[in-house]
Structure formats: C-alpha cells, structure tokens
C-alpha positions as CSV (number, residue, x, y, z in Angstrom):
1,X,0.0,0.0,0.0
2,X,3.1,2.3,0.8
3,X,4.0,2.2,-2.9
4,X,0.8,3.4,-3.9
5,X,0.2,5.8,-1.5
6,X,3.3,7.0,-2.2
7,X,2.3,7.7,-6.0
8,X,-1.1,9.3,-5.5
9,X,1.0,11.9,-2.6
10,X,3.7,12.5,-5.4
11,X,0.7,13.1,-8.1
12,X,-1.6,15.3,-5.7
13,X,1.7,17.4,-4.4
14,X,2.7,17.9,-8.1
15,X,-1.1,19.6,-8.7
16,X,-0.6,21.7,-5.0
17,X,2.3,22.8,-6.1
18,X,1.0,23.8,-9.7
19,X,-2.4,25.6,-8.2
20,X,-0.5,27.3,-5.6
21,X,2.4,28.3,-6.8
22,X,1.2,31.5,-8.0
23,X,0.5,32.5,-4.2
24,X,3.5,31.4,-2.3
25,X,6.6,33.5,-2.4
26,X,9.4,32.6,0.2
27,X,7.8,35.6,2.7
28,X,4.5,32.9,2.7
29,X,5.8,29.6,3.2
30,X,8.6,30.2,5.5
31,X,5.7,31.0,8.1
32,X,3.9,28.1,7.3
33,X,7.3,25.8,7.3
34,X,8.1,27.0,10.6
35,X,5.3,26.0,12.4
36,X,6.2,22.5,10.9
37,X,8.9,20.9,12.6
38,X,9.7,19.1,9.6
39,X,9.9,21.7,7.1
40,X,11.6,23.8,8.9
41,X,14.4,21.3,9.6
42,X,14.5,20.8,6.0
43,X,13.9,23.6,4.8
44,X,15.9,26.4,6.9
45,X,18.1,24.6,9.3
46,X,21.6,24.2,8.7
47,X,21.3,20.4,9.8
48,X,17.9,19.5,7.1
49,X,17.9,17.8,4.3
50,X,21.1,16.8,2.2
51,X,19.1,16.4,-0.6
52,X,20.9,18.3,-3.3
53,X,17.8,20.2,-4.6
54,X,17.3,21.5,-1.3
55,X,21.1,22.5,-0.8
56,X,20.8,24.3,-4.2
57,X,18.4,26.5,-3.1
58,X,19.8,27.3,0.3
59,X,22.9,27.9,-1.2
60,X,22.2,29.7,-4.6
61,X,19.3,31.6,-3.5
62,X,19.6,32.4,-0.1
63,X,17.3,30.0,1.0
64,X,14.3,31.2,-1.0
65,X,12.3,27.5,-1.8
66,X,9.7,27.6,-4.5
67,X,6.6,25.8,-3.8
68,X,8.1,22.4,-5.9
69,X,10.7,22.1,-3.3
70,X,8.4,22.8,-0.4
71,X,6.3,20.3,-1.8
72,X,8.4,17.7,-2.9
73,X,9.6,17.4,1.2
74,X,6.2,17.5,2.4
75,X,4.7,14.5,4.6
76,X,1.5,13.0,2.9
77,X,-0.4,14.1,5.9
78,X,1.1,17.6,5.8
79,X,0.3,17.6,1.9
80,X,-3.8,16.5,3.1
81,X,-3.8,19.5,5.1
82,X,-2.4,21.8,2.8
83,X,-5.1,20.8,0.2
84,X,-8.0,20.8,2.7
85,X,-6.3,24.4,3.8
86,X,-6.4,25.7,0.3
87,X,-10.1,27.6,-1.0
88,X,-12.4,25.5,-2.0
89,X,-12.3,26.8,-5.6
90,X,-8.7,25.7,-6.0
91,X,-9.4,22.2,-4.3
92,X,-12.6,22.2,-7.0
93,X,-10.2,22.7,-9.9
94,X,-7.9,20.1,-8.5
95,X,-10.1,17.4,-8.4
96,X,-11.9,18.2,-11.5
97,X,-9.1,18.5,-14.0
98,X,-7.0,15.7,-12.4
99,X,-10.1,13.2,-11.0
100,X,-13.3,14.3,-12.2
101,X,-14.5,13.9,-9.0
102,X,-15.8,16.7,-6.6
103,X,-13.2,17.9,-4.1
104,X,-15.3,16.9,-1.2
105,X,-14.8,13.2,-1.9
106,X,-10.8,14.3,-2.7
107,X,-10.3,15.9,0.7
108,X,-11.8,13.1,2.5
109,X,-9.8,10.5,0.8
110,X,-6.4,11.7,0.6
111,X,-7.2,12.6,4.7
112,X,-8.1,8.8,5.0
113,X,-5.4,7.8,3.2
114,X,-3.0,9.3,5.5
115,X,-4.6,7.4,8.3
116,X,-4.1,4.1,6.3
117,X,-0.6,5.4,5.2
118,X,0.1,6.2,8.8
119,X,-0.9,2.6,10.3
120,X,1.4,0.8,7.9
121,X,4.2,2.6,8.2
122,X,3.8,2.0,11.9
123,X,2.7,-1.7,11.7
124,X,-0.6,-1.0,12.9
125,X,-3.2,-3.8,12.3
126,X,-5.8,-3.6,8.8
127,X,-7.0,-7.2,9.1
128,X,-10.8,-7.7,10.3
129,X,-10.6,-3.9,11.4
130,X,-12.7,-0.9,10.8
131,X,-11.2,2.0,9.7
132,X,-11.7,4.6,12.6
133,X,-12.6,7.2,10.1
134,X,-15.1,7.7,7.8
135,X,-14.6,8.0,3.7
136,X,-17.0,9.9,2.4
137,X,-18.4,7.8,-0.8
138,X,-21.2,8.6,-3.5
139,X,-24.1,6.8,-4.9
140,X,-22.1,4.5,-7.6
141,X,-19.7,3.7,-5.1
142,X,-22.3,2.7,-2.0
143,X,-24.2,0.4,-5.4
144,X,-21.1,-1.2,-5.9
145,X,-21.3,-2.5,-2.6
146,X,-18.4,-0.5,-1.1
147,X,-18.3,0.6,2.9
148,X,-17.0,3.7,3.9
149,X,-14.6,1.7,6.4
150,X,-12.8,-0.8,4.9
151,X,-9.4,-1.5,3.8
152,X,-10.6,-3.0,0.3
153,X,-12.4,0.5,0.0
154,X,-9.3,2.4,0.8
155,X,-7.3,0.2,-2.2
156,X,-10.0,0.8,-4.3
157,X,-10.3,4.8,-4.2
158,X,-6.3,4.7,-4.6
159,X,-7.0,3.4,-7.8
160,X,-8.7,6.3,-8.7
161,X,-6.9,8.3,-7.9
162,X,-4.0,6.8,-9.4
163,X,-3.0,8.1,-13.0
164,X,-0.3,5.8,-13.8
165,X,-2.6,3.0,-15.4
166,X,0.5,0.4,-15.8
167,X,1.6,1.1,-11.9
168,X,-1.7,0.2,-10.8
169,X,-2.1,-2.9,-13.2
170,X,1.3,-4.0,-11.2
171,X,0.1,-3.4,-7.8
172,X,-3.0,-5.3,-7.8
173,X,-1.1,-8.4,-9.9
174,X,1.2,-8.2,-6.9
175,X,-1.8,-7.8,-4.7
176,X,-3.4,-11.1,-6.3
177,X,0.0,-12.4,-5.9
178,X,0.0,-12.1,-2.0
179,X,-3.2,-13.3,-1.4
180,X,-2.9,-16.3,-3.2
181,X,0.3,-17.0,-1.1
182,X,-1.3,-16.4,2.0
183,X,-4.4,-18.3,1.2
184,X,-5.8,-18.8,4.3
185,X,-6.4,-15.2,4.5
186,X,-9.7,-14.2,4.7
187,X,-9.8,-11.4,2.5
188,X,-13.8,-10.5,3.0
189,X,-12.8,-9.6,6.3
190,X,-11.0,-6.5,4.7
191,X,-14.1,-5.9,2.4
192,X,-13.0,-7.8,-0.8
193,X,-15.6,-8.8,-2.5
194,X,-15.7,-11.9,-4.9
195,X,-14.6,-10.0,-8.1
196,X,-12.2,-7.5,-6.2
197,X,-9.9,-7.5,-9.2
198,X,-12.9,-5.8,-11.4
C-alpha cells in the first residue's frame, strides 16, 4: 500500500504545487514551514535535508524554496492539510481537472489515506478492522457494494486516484500475488468482495 500511496502523494503534491504556486513566495511559506517541525528542519536549518535540490536552493538563492521544493519534502499528511487548507475553488479545480470527482470526496480521501498510510508505516493492524474514520463515498460507489470503512475501500479509491494506469495494473497483480500466497487469508474480512480484481 506504501508504494501506492506513495504515488497518489507524489501526483496530488505535483497539482498543490502547480495551483498554488502562483501565491507562495518565500515571505509565505517560511511561516507556514516553521510551524512544521519538519519543514523547517529541511527547509531552513543548517542540519535538514542533504538532498541536493534542497542544498541548491539554500545555497544559490539564499534559502528562498519555490513551492516544488516545499512540496516535494512535504509529509503525505502535511500535503492532506495543505489541500483541505487551500479555497475551495482551487481544491474544486484540482479534483476536476485531475479526478473528475468533486473535491469533497478528494479531501476526505487523501485525509483517509493518511490514516491508512500512517498505520502501515507504523505496523498497525488492517486485518478484520474498521477504519476509525469515515470516507466519504457517492451513490455509484455505495451500489457497488463499497463501505465507507474498509481496507478494500481504501485500495479501491487509490486506484482512482492513481494516474499511472501500468503502476496500478502492477500493484494489484502483486496484490493477487500475495493473497494467493497467504491463502488462508480471509480477505472478505477486509471488504474484498468476490470479483475485487474488477
């Protein structure tokens, strides 16, 4: 799930960065860095990141960071907030051009998905488990059979928000891959349904 997650932050930060680039100058995001702990390592601190980009900037340009490199440093959960923090017309243009979906059912997702993101990465359980909270879903998706709290729902809604076609097809042949090796699995207790692969 990592991997994928992974994708759809690097995708959604590329659009952020694109939509609000036009408003951040350094005099904007170095307030908003600072307040991060992370950022502001990264970003301003003579001990953050070696990555080169970052090094570049601090050195050539006096520390001024355009929104890319802001962005390209950024937690998935700090990236959720920073969409959910943007107006609602620029989360609206986001999700249309990119998703076709209304930025309502964007904001809740990626927000989820950090929650999901966040238990793997810290080996919390998935298996026979409710998601704590909520995604929001529409009519097509509740007809389909989905529930709002499930890890087969979370895996689904990454693939649409995916746009790299081929990296999905390769994530769910390795997900078919490790379910078949761990047979015994009972996968319905995630919320897979029969035909998950559809």
């Amino acid at each position: 799930l990592g991997t994928i997650c992974c994708s759809v932050a690097t995708t959604l930060g590329a659009m952020v960065a694109f939509v609000v680039g036009r408003f951040f100058l350094q005099d904007s995001i170095k307030p908003m860095a600072m307040k991060n702990k992370y950022l502001k390592k990264w970003l301003f601190d003579e001990t953050g990141s070696n990555e080169i980009f970052i090094q570049h900037h601090k050195d050539k340009y006096d520390g001024v960071f355009p929104v890319w490199v802001s962005i390209e440093v950024t937690s998935f959960t700090l990236l959720s907030k920073i969409y959910s923090n943007l107006k609602n017309e620029d989360q609206s243009k986001i999700a249309k051009e990119h998703y076709g979906i209304p930025y309502v059912y964007i904001r809740n997702w990626i927000y989820v998905l950090t929650m999901v993101r966040n238990t793997c990465a810290h080996y919390g359980r998935l298996y026979n488990k409710g998601l704590t909270i909520k995604f929001k879903l529409d009519k097509s998706d509740l007809d389909r059979g989905l529930k709002n709290d499930t890890i087969f729902t979370a895996i689904y809604l990454m693939g649409k928000l995916t746009k790299d076609e081929i990296e999905w097809r390769s994530f769910v042949i390795n997900l078919k891959g490790l379910i078949e090796k761990y047979e015994k699995i009972d996968i319905s207790l995630m919320g897979f349904p029969d035909d998950w692969e559809e």
